[in-house]
N, C-alpha and C positions, 0 to 999 in steps of 0.2 A: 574707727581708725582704718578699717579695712576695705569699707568704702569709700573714704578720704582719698586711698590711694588708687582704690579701682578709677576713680573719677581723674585723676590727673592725667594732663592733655599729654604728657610726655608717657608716660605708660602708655596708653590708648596708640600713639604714634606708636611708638615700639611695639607694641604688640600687634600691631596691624602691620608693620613692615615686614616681622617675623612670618607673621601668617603668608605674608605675598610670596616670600621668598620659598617658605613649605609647597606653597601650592606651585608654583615654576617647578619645583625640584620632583612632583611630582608626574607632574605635566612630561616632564623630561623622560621620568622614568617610564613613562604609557612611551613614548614618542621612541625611547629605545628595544622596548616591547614589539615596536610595530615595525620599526626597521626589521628585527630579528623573525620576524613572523611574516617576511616580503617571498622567500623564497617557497613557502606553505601554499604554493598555487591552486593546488588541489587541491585547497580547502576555502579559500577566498576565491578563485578561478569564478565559481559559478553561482556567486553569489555577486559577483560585480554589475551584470546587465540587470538585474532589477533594480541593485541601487541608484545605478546609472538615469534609468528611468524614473526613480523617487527625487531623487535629486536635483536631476535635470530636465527633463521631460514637462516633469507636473510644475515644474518651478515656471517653466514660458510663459502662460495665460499674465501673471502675475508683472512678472519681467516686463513684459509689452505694456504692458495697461501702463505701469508708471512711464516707460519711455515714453509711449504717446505722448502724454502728457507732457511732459516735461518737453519735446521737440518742440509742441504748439506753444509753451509760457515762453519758451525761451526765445522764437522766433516775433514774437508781440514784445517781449521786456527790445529785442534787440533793435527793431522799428522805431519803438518809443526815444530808444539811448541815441537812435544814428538820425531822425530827422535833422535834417536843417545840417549836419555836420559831417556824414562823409555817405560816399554814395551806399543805394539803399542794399546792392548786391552784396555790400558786407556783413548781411543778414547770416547769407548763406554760407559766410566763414566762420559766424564766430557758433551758429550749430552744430556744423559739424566738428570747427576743432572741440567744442566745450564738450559734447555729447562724448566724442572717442577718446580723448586726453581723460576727463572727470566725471559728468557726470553720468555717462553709460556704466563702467566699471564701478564707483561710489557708491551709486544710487540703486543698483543690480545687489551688490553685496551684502549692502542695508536690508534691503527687500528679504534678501534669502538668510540671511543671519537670522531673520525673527522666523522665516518659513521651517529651512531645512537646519538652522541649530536648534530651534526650540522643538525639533521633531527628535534629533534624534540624540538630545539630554534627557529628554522625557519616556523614548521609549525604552533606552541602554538603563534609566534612573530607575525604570520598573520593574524591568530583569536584575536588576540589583537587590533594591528592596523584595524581592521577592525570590530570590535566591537563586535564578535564573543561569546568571554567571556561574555560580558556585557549581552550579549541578554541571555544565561544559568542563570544568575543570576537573569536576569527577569525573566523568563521559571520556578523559587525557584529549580533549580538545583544546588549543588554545585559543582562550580569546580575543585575543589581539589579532590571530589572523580571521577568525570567524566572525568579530564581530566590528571592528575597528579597519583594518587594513581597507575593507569593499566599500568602506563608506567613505573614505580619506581617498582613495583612489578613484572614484567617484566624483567627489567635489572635485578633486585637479583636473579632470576632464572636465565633465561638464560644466563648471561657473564660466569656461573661455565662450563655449560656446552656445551659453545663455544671454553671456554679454555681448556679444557681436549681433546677436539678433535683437535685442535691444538694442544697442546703437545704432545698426540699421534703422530700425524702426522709427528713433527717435528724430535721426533725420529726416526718415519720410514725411514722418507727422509735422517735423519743420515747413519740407519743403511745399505740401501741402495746403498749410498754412499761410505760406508765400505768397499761393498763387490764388487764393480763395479771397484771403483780407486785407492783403499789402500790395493789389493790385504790382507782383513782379511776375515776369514771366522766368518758365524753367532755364531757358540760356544764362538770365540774370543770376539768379539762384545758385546753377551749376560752376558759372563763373564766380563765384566767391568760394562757392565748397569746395576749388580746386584750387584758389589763391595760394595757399600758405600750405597745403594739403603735404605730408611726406609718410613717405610708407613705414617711417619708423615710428609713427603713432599709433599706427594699428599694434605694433609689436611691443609699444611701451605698455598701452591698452592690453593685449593679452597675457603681460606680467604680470601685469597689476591684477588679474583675475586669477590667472592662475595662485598665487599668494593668498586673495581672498578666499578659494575653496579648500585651501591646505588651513586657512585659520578657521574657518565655520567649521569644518567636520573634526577637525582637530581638538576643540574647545570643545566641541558641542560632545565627543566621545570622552572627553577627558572629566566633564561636569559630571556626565552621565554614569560612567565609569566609577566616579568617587560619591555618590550620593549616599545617603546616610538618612533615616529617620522618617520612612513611612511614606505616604502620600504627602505630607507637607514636603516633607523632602525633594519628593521629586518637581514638587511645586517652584520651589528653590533653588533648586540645580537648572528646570529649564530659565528660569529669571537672570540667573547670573551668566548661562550660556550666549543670551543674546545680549545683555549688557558689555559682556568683555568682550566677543566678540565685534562687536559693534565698536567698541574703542581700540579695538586693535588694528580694525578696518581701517580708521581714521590713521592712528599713528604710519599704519605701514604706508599710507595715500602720502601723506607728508614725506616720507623715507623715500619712495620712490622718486619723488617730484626733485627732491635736491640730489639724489644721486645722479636721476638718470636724467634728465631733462638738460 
């Protein structure tokens, strides 16, 4: 009888809706933790240029490689889509709108969601199971500012300006591209990347990052934070860091797109 009921798809629903809302509530409660742990400068202060550097520095290599790519697919998919139907310089519009509107900021995010949240649910999940945290709070240090705040401040800085450098890049590797396979020249090229170009895409672009680095380090502390149950555990917590992550990426990419566009 009692697995009769465990197995009903309306318990399962409810009890997973429960759980969502548990773990928001907690999420919340890290997130007012860290507000309160903002003015703790002297404790987070000098702990932010290395994160800075974890963060965002080591994230580049990574960053670029996909943009490349993705400039050169996209400039070849746009060839293929525009022969025969509109002139070939709108190559270089729809790279660079695509690159700095989606997918520079998208695709940046993705990338660093698996990089820099699965680093550091895994390494805050270690200090946990290992009693790490507990000892700081004997230590009357708080955690929030020592170990949350530098990394959350951190990702708001640097995701904007990992993803500029990939969008850059991405259009390079377009433009590139261009002028290697699609027999255009740079004028033709430039002339399309400037078509439809407005300086409020760079700035929708650097919202939409900035948001991305508040949700990877935010999750990524929060997973980390709450881990429970050994090395599996921490196995676990990093899984679920880049999963939600990764779908909150999406969701916020949609939020922005009809808000602000």
């Amino acid at each position: 009888m009692k697995t009769r009921f465990l197995l009903n798809p309306f318990y399962l629903v409810g009890r997973s809706a429960l759980d969502t809302v548990a773990q928001i509530g907690r999420w919340g409660g890290l997130a007012m933790d860290t507000l309160r742990a903002l003015p703790q400068v002297g404790t987070w202060g000098r702990l932010l240029p290395g994160q800075m550097a974890r963060i965002g520095v080591d994230s580049v290599p990574i960053a670029l490689f996909i943009a490349a790519f993705t400039g050169v697919v996209m400039a070849l998919q746009a060839s293929y889509t525009f022969t025969g139907a509109v002139p070939l310089y709108f190559v270089g519009t729809l790279v660079g709108k695509t690159m700095i509107l989606e997918l520079g900021p998208v695709l940046t995010g993705l990338a660093l969601s698996g990089r820099v949240g699965a680093s550091i649910a895994a390494e805050l999940g270690t200090m946990r199971v290992t009693e790490q945290i507990d000892a700081l709070e004997t230590m009357a240090y708080d955690p929030a500012a020592y170990l949350v705040v530098p990394r959350v401040l951190a990702g708001i800085i640097m995701f904007p300006v990992v993803v500029i450098l990939a969008t850059a890049t991405g259009i390079a590797a377009g433009w590139l591209t261009s002028l290697q396979l699609l027999d255009m020249s740079t004028p033709e090229f430039m002339k399309g990347l400037r078509l439809f170009f407005l300086p409020w895409d760079v700035q929708f672009a650097v919202i939409k990052s900035l948001s991305f680095g508040l949700t990877v380090t935010s999750i990524g502390c929060f997973f980390g934070f709450t881990t429970r149950g050994g090395a599996e555990g921490v196995g676990l917590s990093t899984t679920r860091a880049v999963v939600v992550s990764s779908m909150v990426i999406l969701v916020l990419d949609a939020f922005w797109a009809a808000t602000l566009l």
